[in-house]
N, C-alpha and C positions, 0 to 999 in steps of 0.2 A: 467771747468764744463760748462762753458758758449759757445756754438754750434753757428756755422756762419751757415744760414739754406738756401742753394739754391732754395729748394724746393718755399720759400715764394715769389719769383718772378716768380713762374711758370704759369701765369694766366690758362693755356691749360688743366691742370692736375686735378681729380676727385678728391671732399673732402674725405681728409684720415678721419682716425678713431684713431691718434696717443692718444687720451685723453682715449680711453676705452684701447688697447692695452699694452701702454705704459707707462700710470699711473694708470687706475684700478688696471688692472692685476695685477702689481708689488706689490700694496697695498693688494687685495686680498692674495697671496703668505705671506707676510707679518705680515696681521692678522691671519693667518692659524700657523702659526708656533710659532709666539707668543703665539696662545689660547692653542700650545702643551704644550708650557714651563709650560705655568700656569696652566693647566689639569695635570700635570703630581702630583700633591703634590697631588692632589685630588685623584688619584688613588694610589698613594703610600702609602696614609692614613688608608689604608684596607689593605696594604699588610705586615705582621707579620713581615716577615726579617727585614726590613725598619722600623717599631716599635722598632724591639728589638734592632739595632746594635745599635738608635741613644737613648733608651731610653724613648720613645715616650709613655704617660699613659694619659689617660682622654681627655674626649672632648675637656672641656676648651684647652690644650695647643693644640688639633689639630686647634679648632676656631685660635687660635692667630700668630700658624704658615702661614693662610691665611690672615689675617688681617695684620698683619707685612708688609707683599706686598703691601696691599691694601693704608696701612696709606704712605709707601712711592712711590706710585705709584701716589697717589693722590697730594703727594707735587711736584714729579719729573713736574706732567703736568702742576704744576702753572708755576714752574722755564721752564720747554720747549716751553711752549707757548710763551713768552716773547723772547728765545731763535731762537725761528722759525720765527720770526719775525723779527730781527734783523740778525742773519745771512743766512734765508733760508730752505724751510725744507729738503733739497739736502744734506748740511752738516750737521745740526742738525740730521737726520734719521743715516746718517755714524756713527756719534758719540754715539748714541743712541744704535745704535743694534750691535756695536762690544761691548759695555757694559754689554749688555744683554748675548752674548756667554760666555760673560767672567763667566756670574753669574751661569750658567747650567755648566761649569768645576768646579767651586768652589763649586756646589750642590754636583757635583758626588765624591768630592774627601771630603766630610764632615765627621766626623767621632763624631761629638755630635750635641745637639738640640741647640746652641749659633752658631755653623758653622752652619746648614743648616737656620737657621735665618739670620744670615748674606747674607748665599746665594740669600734667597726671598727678603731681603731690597735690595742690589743692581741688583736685575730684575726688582721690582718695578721704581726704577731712570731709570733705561733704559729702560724700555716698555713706561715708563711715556711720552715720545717723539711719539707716537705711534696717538693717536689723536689729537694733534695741529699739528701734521705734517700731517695726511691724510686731514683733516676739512680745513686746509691750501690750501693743492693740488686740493683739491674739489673744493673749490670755488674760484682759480682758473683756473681751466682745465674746468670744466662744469658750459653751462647755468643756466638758474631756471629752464626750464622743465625737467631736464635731474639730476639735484641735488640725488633726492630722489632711481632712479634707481643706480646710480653711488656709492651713498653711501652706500644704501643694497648691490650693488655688493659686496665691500669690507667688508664692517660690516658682510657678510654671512665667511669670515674665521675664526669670531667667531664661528660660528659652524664646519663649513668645520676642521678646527682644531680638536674637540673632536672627530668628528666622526672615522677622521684617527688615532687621538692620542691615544683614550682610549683604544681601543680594542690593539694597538701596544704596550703602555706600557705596560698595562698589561701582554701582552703575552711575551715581553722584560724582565720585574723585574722575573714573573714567571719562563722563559728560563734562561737567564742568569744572572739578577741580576739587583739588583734596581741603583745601580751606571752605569750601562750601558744606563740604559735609561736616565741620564743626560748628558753623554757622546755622546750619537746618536744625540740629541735635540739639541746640541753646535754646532755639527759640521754641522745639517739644519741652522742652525742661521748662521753661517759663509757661507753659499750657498745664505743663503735671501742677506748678505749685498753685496755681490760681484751684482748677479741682479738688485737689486736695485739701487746701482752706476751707473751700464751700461745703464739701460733703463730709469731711472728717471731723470727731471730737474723741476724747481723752477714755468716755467711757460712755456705756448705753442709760444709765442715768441722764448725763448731758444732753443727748442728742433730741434733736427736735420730731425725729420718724419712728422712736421706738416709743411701743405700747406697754402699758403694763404685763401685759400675756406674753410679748419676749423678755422685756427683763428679767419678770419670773423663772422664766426656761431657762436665762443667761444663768441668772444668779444659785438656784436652785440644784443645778448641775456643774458648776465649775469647783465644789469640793472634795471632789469626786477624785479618789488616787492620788490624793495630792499627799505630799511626804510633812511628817510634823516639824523635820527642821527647818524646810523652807516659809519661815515667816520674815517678818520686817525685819526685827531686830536679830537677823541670823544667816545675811550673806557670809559672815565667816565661815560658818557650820555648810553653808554651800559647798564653800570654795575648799573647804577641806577635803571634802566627801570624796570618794574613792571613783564612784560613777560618774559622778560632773566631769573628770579628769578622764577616763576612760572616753567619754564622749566627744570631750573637747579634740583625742588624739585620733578618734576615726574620723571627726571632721575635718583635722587638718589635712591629715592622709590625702583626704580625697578633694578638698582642693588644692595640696601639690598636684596632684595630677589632673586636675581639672585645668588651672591655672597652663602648666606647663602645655598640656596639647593643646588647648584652645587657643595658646597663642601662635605655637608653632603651625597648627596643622594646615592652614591655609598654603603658606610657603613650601610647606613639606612634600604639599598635594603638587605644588605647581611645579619645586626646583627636583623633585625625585621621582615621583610617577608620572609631569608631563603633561599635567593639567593647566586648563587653560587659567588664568586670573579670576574671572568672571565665572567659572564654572567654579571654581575653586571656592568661589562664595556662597554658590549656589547648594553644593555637595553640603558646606556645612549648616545650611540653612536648614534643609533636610532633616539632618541629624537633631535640631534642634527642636523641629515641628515633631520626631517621635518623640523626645523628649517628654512633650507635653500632654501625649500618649500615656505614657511611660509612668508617668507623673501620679497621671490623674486615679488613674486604674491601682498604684500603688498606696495611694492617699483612703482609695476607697475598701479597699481589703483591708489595709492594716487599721483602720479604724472599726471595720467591721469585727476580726477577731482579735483588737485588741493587741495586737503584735506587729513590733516595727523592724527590730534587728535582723530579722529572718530576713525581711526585705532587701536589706540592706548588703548584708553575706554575699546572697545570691549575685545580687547585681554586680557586687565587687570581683566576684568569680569571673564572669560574662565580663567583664571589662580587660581582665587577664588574657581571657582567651581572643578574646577579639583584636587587643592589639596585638599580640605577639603574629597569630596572622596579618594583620594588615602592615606590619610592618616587613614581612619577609618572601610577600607574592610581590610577582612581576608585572602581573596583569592590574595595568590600574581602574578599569572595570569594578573588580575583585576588590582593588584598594580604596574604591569610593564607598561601594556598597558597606565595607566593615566598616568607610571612615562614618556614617549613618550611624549604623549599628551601633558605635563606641558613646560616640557623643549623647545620642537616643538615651545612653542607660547612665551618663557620667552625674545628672543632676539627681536623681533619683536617692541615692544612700543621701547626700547631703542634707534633704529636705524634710527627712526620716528621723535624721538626726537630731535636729534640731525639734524636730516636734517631739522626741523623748527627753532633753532638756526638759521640758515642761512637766516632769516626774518629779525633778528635782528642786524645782523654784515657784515659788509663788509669784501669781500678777506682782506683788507690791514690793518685790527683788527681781522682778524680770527684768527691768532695763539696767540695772547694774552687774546681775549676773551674765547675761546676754555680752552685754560691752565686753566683759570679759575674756569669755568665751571667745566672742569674734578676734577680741585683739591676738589673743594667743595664738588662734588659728591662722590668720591670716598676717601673722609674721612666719608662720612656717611656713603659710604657701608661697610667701615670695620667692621660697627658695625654687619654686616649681620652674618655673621660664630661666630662672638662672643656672637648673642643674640642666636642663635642655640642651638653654647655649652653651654652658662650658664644654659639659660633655661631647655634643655635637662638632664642638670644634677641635676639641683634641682628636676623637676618632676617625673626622673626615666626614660622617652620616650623622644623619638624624638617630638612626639605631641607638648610640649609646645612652644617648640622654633619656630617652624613651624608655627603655629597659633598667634604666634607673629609677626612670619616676614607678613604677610596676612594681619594686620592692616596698614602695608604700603604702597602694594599694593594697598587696599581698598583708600587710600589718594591719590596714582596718577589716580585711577579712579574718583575721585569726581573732580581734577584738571583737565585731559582731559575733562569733561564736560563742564566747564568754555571755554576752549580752543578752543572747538566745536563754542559755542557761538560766539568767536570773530574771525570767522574766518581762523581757523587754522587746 
């Protein structure tokens, strides 16, 4: 896996672009197919077949079918960070995402709700590889000015995913059958890791497409704002710091409530406003596609003036106001249009976030810090679909639970302000 690169003695030859190329892209692809696997329960949550073969009744067990993921997704990235680290995120990613195919055949061949949990605990292990390995490759393939674009690049196949995925599963489970559509998602997973082997390596030293004139740019500009504790021998000094922790708690914030309406919102759209199944996938595909809007425009300002948390506030504001409308119009017109609008802005603070991590850690602690990060985060978010369903069901609507996850949001916006303050 380790490339003798002629290119780097080429003094004569124009700086390539092998770091957007050949490891965005590949990450992008990546996350895109990933966000299918995991959008796929989301829409199969509304669709009756899929209910009845596996026995499927109440909120609560749809919350915990997502949460199941979540809780081992969140331990996968402790254990991969640490792994990415030690051996690479070249190998680590391999091992990672043939785990993850393996889990979308085991989805499709499930025949009760213990198999298809099993299915979601080992996607979560193997997705869990998924940001210590790109937060790895980020920092180092890309400068500091270039961090925040490179990172929305990829971070946008969180959407890019839904958009394609929703509207296809659904039309997949509907057409043919809900095990099909775990069946087609295996064998894109097995097309990402073959890609990903080919075009990917560890660092742009390695690589077979980079010049001496990017490496230089790479290497020349990636010390740039970096913090003196974040060295090798000082993830402690990380993990102590005050802002790593601040970071980690606006991330989690915001996927509780990411976590929590995305799984809901499809059902939400169909069992309370009236929407059809298929439209239902359609609306949030939508949402998805400004996303990546959303995304890109935010990735390019804030690298431009150097400021992320602003970003972040704002959109958390905007997410406030939008659901509490969409949750309380009658017109489900009105309730599509906001459900767009929420989603459009829900990935944005996340992707912000994590590209200000990169303040606090160096490439050569990024995949253990990162692991970190994510595990913490994404064992709060589990609680996001679970405070949904409970909620939901004690009150009768979807309102309680929804209005719950909104106290959390409210919490990463009072923390970007802080963030604002110093900086960031």
């Amino acid at each position: 896996m380790n490339n003798l690169n002629p290119q780097l003695h080429d003094p004569s030859s124009k700086m390539t672009n092998t770091r957007w190329f050949f490891t965005a892209f590949p990450l992008l692809v990546l996350f895109t197919v990933s966000m299918m696997d995991k959008a796929n329960i989301n829409v199969l949550l509304a669709n009756k077949p899929f209910l009845t073969d596996l026995g499927i009744d109440g909120n609560l067990v749809k919350g915990t079918l997502s949460s199941i993921f979540l809780v081992t997704y969140a331990f996968g990235q402790l254990a991969w960070g640490f792994i990415v680290d030690k051996i690479g995120a070249l190998r680590s990613g391999f091992i990672g995402i043939a785990l993850w195919a393996f889990a979308m055949v085991l989805g499709g061949m499930a025949d009760s709700i213990s198999a298809i949990l099993w299915s979601r605990a080992i996607l979560g292990i193997g997705e869990g590889v998924l940001y210590p390995m790109a937060l790895k490759l980020t920092s180092s393939w890309f400068p500091q000015n270039e961090q925040a674009k490179a990172q929305t690049t990829w971070y946008n196949g969180n959407a890019i995913g839904p958009v394609l995925g929703l509207p296809l599963i659904a039309i997949i489970a509907s057409t043919y059958g809900w095990r099909e559509s775990y069946f087609i998602l295996a064998a894109l997973s097995v097309v990402c890791l073959i890609l990903f082997v080919i075009m990917t390596r560890d660092n742009p030293a390695k690589h077979y497409a980079v010049n001496s004139m990017e490496l230089n740019y790479i290497q020349s500009n990636q010390k740039v704002g970096k913090t003196p504790t974040a060295s090798k021998d000082n993830v402690k000094a990380v993990l102590t710091s005050q802002m790593f922790w601040i970071l980690t708690i606006v991330y989690s914030c915001i996927s509780i409530a990411y976590y929590g309406i995305s799984t809901f919102l499809p059902s939400y759209l169909t069992e309370e406003k009236g929407i059809a199944f298929v439209n239902s996938a359609v609306i949030n595909a939508g949402g998805f596609a400004l996303a990546i809007v959303v995304q890109m425009v935010a990735g390019f300002l804030s690298d431009r003036f150097m400021k992320r948390a602003i970003f972040v506030g704002g959109a958390c504001g905007l997410i406030i106001v939008f659901m509490l409308f969409s949750l309380f119009t009658t017109n489900s017109t009105v309730a599509a249009v906001l459900s767009i609008l929420l989603i459009g802005l829900l990935f944005m603070p996340a992707a912000l976030t994590m590209t200000m991590l990169h303040r606090v850690a160096s490439s050569e602690v990024m995949g253990s810090i990162s692991g970190v990060f994510g595990c913490v985060s994404y064992l709060i978010a589990a609680l996001g679909p679970m405070v949904v369903g409970l909620f939901s069901q004690m009150s009768g609507s979807y309102n309680g639970g929804f209005i719950a996850l909104l106290c959390f949001v409210a919490l990463s916006l009072f923390l970007s302000v802080f963030l604002v303050r110093k900086g960031y």
